[in-house]
C-alpha positions in Angstrom: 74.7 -21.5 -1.1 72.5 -24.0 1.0 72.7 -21.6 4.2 71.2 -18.7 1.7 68.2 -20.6 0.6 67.3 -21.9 4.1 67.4 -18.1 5.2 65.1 -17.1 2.5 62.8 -20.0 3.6 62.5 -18.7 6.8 61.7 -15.2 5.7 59.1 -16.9 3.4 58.1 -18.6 6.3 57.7 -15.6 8.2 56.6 -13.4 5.8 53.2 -16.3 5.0 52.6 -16.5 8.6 52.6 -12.6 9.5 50.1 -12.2 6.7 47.8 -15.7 7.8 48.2 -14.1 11.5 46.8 -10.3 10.5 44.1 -12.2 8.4 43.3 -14.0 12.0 43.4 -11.1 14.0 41.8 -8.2 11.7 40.3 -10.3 9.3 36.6 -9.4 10.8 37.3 -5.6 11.5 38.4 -5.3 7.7 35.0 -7.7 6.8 33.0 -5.3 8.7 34.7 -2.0 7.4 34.3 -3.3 3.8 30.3 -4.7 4.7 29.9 -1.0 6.2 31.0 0.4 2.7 28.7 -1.5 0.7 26.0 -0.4 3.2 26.9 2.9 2.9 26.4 2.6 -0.9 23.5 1.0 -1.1 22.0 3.5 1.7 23.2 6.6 -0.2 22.0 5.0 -3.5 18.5 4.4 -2.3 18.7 8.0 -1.0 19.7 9.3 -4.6 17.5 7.4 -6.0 14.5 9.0 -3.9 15.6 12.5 -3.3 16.0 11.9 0.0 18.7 14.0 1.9 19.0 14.5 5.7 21.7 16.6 8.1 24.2 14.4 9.3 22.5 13.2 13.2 19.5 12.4 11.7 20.8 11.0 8.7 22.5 8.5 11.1 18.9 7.7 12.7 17.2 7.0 9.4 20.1 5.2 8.2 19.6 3.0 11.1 15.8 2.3 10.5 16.6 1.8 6.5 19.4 -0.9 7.6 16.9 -2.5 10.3 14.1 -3.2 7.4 16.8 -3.9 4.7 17.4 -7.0 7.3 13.7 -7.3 7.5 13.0 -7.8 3.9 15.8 -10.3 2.8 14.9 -12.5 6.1 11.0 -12.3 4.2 12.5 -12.8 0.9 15.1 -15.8 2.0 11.7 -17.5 3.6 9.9 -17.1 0.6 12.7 -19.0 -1.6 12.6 -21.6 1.1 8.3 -22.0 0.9 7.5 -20.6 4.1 6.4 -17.0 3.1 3.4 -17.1 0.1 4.8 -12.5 -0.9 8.3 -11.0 -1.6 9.4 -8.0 0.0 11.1 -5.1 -1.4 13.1 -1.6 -0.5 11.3 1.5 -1.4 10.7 5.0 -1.3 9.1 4.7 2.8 12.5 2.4 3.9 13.1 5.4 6.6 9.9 6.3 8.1 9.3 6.0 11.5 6.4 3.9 12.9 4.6 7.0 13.8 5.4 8.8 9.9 4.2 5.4 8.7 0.7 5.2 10.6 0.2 8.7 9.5 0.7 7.8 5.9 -2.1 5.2 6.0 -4.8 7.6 7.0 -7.3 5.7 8.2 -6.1 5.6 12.1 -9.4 7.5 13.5 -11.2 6.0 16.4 -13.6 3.6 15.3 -16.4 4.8 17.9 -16.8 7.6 15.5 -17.2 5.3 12.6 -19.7 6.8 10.1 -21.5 4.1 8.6 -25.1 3.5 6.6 -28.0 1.2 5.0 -26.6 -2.1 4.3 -27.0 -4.2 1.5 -28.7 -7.0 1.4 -26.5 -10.3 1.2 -29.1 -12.6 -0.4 -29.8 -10.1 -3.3 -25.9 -9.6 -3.7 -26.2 -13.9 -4.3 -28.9 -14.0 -6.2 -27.6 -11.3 -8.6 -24.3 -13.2 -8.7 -25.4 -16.6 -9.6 -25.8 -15.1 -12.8 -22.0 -14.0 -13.5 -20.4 -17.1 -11.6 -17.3 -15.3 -12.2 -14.5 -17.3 -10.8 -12.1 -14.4 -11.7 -13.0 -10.6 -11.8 -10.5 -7.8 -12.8 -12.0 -4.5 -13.3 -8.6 -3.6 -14.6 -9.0 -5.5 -18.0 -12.5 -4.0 -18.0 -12.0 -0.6 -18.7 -13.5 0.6 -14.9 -9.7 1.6 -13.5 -7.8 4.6 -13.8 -4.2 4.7 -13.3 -2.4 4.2 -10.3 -2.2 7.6 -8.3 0.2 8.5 -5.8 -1.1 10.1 -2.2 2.5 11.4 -1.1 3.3 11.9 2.4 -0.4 12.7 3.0 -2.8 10.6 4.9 -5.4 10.7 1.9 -6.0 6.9 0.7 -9.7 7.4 1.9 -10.0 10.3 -0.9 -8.4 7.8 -3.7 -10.3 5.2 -2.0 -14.0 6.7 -2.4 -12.9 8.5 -6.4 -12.2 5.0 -7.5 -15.1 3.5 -7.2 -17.1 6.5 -8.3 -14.7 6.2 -11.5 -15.9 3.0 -12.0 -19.7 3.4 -11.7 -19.1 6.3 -14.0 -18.0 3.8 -16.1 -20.5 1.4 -16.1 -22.8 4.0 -16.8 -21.6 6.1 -19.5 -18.5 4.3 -20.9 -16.1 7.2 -19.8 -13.6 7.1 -17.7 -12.5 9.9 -16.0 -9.9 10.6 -12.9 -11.7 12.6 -10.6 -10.5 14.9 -7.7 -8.9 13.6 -4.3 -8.0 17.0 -4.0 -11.3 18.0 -4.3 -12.1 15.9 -1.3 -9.1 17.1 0.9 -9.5 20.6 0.6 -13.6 20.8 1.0 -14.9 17.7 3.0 -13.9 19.0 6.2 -17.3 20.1 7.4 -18.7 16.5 6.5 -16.5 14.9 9.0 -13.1 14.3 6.9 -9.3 15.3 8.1 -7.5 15.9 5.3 -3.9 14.2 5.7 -5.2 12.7 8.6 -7.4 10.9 7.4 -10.9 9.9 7.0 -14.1 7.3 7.0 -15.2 7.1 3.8 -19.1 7.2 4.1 -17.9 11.4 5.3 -16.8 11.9 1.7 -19.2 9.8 0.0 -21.7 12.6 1.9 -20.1 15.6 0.2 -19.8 14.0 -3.1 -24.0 13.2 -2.6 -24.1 17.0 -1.9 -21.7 18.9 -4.1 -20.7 16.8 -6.8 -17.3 16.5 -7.4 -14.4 17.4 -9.9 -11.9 15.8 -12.5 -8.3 15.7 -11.4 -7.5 17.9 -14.5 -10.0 20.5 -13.1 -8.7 20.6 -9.4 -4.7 18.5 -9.5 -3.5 16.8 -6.8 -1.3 18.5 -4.3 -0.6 16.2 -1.4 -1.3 18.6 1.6 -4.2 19.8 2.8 -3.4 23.3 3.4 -5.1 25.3 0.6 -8.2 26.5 0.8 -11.3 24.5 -1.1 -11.9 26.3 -4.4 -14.1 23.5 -6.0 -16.8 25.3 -9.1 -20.0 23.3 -8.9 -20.9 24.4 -12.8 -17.4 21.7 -13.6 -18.6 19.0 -11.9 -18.2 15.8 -13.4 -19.1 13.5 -10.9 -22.6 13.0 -9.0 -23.7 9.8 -6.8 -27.2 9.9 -5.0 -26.3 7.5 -2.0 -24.0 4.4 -1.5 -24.3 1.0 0.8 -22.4 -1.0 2.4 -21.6 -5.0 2.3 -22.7 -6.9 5.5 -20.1 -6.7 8.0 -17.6 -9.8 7.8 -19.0 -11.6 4.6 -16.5 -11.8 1.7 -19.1 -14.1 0.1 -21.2 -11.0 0.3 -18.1 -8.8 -1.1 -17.2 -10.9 -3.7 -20.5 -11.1 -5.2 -20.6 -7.1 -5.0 -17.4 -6.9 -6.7 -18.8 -9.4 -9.4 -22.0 -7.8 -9.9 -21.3 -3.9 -9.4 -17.8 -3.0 -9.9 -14.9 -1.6 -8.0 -15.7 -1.3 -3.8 -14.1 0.9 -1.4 -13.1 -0.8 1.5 -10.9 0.0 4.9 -8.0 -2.5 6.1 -5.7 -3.5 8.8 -2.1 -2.4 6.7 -0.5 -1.1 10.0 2.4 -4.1 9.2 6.2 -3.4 7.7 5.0 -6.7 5.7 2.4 -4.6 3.9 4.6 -1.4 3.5 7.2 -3.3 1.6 5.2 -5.9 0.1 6.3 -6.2 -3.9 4.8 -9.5 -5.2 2.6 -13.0 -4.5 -0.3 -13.2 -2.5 -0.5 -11.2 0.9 -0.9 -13.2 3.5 -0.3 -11.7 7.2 -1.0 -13.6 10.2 -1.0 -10.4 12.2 -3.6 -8.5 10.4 -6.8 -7.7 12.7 -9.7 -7.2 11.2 -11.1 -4.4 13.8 -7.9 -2.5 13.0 -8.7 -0.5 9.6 -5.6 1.5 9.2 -5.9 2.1 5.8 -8.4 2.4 2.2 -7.8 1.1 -0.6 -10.1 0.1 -4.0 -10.7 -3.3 -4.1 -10.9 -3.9 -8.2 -11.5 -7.8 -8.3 -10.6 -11.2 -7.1 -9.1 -14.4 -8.9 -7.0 -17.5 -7.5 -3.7 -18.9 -8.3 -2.3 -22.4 -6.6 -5.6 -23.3 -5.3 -5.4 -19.9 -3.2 -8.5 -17.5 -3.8 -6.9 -13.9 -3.8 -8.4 -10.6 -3.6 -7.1 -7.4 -6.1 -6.3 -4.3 -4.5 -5.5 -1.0 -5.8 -3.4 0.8 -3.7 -2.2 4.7 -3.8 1.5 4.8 -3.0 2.1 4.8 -6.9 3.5 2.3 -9.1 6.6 1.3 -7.8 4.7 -0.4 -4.7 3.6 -3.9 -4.9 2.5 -5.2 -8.4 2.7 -2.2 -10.3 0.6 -0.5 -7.2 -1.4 -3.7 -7.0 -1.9 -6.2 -3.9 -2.9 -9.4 -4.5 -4.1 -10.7 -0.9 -5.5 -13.7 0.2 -9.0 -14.5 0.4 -10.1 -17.0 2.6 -13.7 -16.4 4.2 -12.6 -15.2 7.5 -12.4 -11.1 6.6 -8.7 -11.4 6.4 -6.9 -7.8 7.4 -10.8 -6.4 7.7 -11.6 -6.5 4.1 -15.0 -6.8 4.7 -15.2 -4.7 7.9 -15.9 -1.2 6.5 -16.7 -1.9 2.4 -19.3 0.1 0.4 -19.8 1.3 -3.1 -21.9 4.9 -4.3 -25.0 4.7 -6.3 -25.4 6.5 -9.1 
């Protein structure tokens, strides 16, 4: 009786370490398999989610790209819960693009030598006028002056939604009516002023053809996203008209801020070529990269506040609402033309 129960000992014995030992030795391996699986999940998820399908060697590629800024973000994310990072990061629809896909889809990359530019406003005026407002916060969002957030695709067009925004918002001020006008309007016919369509553009080009031909609602002439149609904008439904525009002395937020206070919405160019600023979700932007004499990108700039003692600037972005704060930037604001904020800014005159 004894000899039976020391026998099963042993093959309890034996049977606890064979399973401690496999544990041991393919403990990792089976970690790694089951860490793949999730990964595999989460990767055809997201694809799911953003009808997103690829054949099988280049789904491996993208996949690869995805799961490098995946790392990316929760490293950002993991600093900002420990106080070193001031913005959260988050997946979205551009996790697989390329470097090159991504540059494209900013639309601002042109050679600056070719920079079309024009008169400049004058910074002591822009004071003057704003020591009347002392707004410490503007938000032109709360004000009526802001359409919805619109959604450029996989088309190098933010100069297009850059330049309608702030025309939206003089209209505005003017008439009380807000009304989306045309990017599409701008892709297919500003060519001959100097613009690229998906490739992008300076602004003061499209400003030029508005001055000339007026421009369209986005009801009258919808958005596409490629610029392969051919212009059919109709003068007699032109809803928009501007007679020039200006721009804010190089390199002075002071001068851009009281501009933003004291005329509405401004159309400015920005250094955005940064993963950071691709998968930015929330907080206040704050890149220690950014160059100010690379403007990769346009956005609206719709008003400035602070929060924490940090001034911040508002920007309205057009990747749609699912980017940033609800297609918002908040970015920091500190005097010294952070990202080139103030490097290529100017609004239209009515």
């Amino acid at each position: 009786m004894e000899t039976k129960h020391i026998h099963e000992g042993k093959k309890s014995f034996y049977f606890i370490f064979a399973v401690l030992l496999s544990v041991l030795l393919f403990g990792p391996q089976l970690a790694a398999l089951e860490s793949d699986e999730v990964a595999m999940t989460e990767w055809e998820m997201w694809k799911s989610r953003n009808g997103i399908s690829h054949e099988d060697l280049e789904d491996m590629q993208r996949r690869a790209i995805w799961e490098e800024n995946k790392q990316m973000i929760e490293d950002n994310n993991q600093r900002f819960l420990m106080g070193r990072r001031p913005f959260t990061m988050a997946m979205n629809k551009y996790g697989d693009l390329t470097r090159q896909e991504y540059q494209v889809l900013q639309g601002a990359v042109i050679n600056s030598q070719f920079v079309k530019r024009g008169k400049t406003a004058s910074s002591k005026k822009l004071r003057h006028n704003a020591k009347k407002f002392d707004a410490y916060v503007v938000d032109y969002r709360n004000m009526g002056y802001v359409t919805e957030v619109k959604d450029q695709g996989f088309c190098g067009s933010c100069w297009a939604f850059s330049t309608t925004g702030a025309i939206e918002g003089q209209i505005y001020k003017k008439t009380g009516q807000l009304v989306s006008l045309s990017e599409q309007n701008l892709v297919d016919c500003s060519r001959s002023y100097g613009t690229y369509g998906c490739n992008g553009a300076w602004m003061a080009n499209a400003y030029d053809y508005v001055i000339t031909n007026g421009l369209q609602s986005t009801n009258a002439y919808p958005y596409t996203s490629v610029d392969t149609q051919r212009c059919y904008y109709d003068s007699r439904q032109a809803v928009a008209h501007i007679k020039d525009y200006r721009f804010i002395p190089k390199g002075d937020e002071q001068a851009l801020a009281d501009a933003v206070a004291t005329i509405g919405p401004i159309t400015v160019a920005m250094d955005a070529d940064h993963a950071s600023f691709l998968f930015y979700s929330s907080g206040i932007y704050d890149e220690p990269q950014c160059n100010p004499n690379n403007l990769s990108h346009a956005v609206l700039l719709v008003g400035y506040g602070s929060e924490g003692g940090q001034d911040y600037w508002i920007i309205k972005n057009s990747w749609g609402s699912s980017w940033g704060e609800g297609g918002y930037m908040r970015m920091v604001r500190n005097g010294r033309n952070t990202c080139g904020i103030v490097s290529y800014a100017l609004y239209p005159i009515l």
